[in-house]
C-alpha positions as CSV (number, residue, x, y, z in Angstrom):
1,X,0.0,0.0,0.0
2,X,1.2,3.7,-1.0
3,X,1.0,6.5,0.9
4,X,-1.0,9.0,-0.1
5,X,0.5,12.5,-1.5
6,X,0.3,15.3,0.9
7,X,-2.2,17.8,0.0
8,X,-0.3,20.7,0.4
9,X,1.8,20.0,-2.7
10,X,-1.4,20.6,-4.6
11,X,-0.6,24.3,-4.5
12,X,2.5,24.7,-3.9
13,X,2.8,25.1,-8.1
14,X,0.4,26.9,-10.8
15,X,1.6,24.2,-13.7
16,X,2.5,20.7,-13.6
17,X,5.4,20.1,-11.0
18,X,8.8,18.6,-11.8
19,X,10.2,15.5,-10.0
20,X,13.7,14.2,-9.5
21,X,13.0,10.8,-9.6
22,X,15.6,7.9,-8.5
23,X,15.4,4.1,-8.4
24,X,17.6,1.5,-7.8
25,X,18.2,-2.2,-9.3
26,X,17.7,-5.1,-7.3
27,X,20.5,-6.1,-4.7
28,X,21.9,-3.0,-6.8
29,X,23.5,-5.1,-9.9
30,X,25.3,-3.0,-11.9
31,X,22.9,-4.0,-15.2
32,X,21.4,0.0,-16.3
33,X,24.7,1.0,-18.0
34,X,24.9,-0.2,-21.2
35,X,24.1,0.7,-24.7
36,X,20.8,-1.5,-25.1
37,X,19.4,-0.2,-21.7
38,X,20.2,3.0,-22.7
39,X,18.2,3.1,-26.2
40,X,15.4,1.3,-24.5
41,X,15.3,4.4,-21.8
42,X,15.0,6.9,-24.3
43,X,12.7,5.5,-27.1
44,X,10.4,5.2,-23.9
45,X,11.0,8.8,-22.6
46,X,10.2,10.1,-25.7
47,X,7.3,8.0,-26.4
48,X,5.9,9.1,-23.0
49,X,5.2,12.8,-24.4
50,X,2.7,11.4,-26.2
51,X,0.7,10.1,-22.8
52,X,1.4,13.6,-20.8
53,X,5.3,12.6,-19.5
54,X,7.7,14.8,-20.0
55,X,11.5,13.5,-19.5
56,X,13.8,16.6,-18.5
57,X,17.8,15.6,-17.8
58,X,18.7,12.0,-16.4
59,X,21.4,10.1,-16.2
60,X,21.7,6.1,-15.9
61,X,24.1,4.3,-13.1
62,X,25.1,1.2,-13.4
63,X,23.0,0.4,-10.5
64,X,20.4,3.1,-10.4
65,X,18.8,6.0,-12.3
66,X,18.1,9.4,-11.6
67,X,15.3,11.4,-14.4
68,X,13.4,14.7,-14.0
69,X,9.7,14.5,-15.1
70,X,6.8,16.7,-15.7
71,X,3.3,15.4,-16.6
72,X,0.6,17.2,-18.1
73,X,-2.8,17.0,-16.1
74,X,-3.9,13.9,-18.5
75,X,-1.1,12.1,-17.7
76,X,-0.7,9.2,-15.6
77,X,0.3,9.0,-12.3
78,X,3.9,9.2,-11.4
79,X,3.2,5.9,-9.7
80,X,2.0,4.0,-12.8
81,X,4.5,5.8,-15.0
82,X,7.6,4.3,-13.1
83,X,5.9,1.1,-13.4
84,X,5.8,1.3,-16.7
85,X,9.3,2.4,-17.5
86,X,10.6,-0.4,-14.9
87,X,8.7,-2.9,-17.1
88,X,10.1,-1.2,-20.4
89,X,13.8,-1.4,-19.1
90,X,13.4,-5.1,-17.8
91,X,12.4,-5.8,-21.5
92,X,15.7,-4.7,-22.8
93,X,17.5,-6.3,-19.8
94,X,15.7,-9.7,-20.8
95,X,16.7,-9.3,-24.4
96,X,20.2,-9.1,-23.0
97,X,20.4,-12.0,-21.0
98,X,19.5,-10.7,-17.3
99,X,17.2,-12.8,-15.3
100,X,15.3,-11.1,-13.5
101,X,14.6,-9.4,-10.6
102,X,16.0,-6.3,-12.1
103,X,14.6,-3.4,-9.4
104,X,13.9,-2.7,-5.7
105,X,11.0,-2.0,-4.8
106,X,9.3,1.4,-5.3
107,X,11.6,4.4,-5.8
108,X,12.1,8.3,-4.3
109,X,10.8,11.4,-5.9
110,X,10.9,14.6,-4.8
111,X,8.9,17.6,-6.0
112,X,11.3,20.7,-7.6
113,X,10.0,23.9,-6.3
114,X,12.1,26.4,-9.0
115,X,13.7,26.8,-11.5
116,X,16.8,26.8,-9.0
117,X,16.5,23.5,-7.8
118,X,16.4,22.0,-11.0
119,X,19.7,23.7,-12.1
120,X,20.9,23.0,-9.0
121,X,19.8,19.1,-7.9
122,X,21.1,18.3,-11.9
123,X,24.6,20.1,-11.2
124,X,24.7,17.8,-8.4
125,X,23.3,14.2,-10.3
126,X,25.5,15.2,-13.3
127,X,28.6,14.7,-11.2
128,X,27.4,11.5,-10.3
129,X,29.9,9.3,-12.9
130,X,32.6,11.8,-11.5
131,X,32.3,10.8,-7.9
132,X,32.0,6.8,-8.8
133,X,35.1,7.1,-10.5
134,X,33.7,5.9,-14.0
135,X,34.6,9.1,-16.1
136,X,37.2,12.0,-15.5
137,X,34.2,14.4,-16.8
138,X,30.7,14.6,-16.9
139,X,30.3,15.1,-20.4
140,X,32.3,11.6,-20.7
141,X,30.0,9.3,-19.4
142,X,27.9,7.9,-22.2
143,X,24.7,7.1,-20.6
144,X,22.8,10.7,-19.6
145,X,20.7,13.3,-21.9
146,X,18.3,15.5,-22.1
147,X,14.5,14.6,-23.5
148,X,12.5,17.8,-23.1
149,X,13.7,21.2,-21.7
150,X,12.1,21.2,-18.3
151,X,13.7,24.6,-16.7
152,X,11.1,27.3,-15.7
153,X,11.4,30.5,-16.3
């Protein structure tokens, strides 16, 4: 059973909110790296803008993923979205070999609140291949985008 959303955050924004959104793999494998996984993330991100999703920056660990996302008010929940894009992903890991269980359960989001934060909390995730010791630079590491402009003005 979830917990509900607090219903303060119903107005704490006049559009759609943004979420930083992280999950990890199961037993935390290091599986979410890789070219195939990668493709398979952002053919689904950019399919979701058709159903109301809207993929900002993210950037895939080897044993976890952290995404920005927006969703238009016919849009499904944030809930059923990361459902979906856990099944997506599983596909691709399947494809490649990797029994499953692929993720933990659930996952952490937090609600931006500016502009700021964005800019800020993706300075932050951005250095995340940095501090693992997997690249000498961000720009290096292979597995990270951008899907839709998210920033607010």
């Amino acid at each position: 059973m979830h917990k509900p959303r607090l219903s303060r955050l119903d107005w704490v924004f006049e559009n759609e909110p943004v979420y930083f959104v992280t999950t990890a793999t199961a037993n935390r494998q290091s599986i979410l790296a890789t070219t195939v996984t990668h493709a398979a993330f952002t053919e689904f991100a950019v399919q979701a803008s058709g159903h109301g999703a809207f993929v900002g920056r993210y950037v895939l660990m080897p044993d976890h993923l952290h995404l920005f996302v927006a969703f238009a008010s016919e849009a499904p929940t944030l809930s059923d979205w990361m459902k979906s894009l856990k099944n997506r992903l599983s596909k691709a890991l399947r494809t490649e070999g990797i029994p499953a269980p692929h993720w933990q359960k659930g996952f952490f989001d937090h609600v931006l609140r500016s502009a700021e934060s964005y800019s800020e909390k993706w300075q932050y995730v951005a250095q995340n291949p940095v501090r693992h010791g997997l690249v000498q630079q961000v720009s290096d590491w292979s597995y990270q985008g951008e899907i839709h402009a998210l920033e607010r003005r």
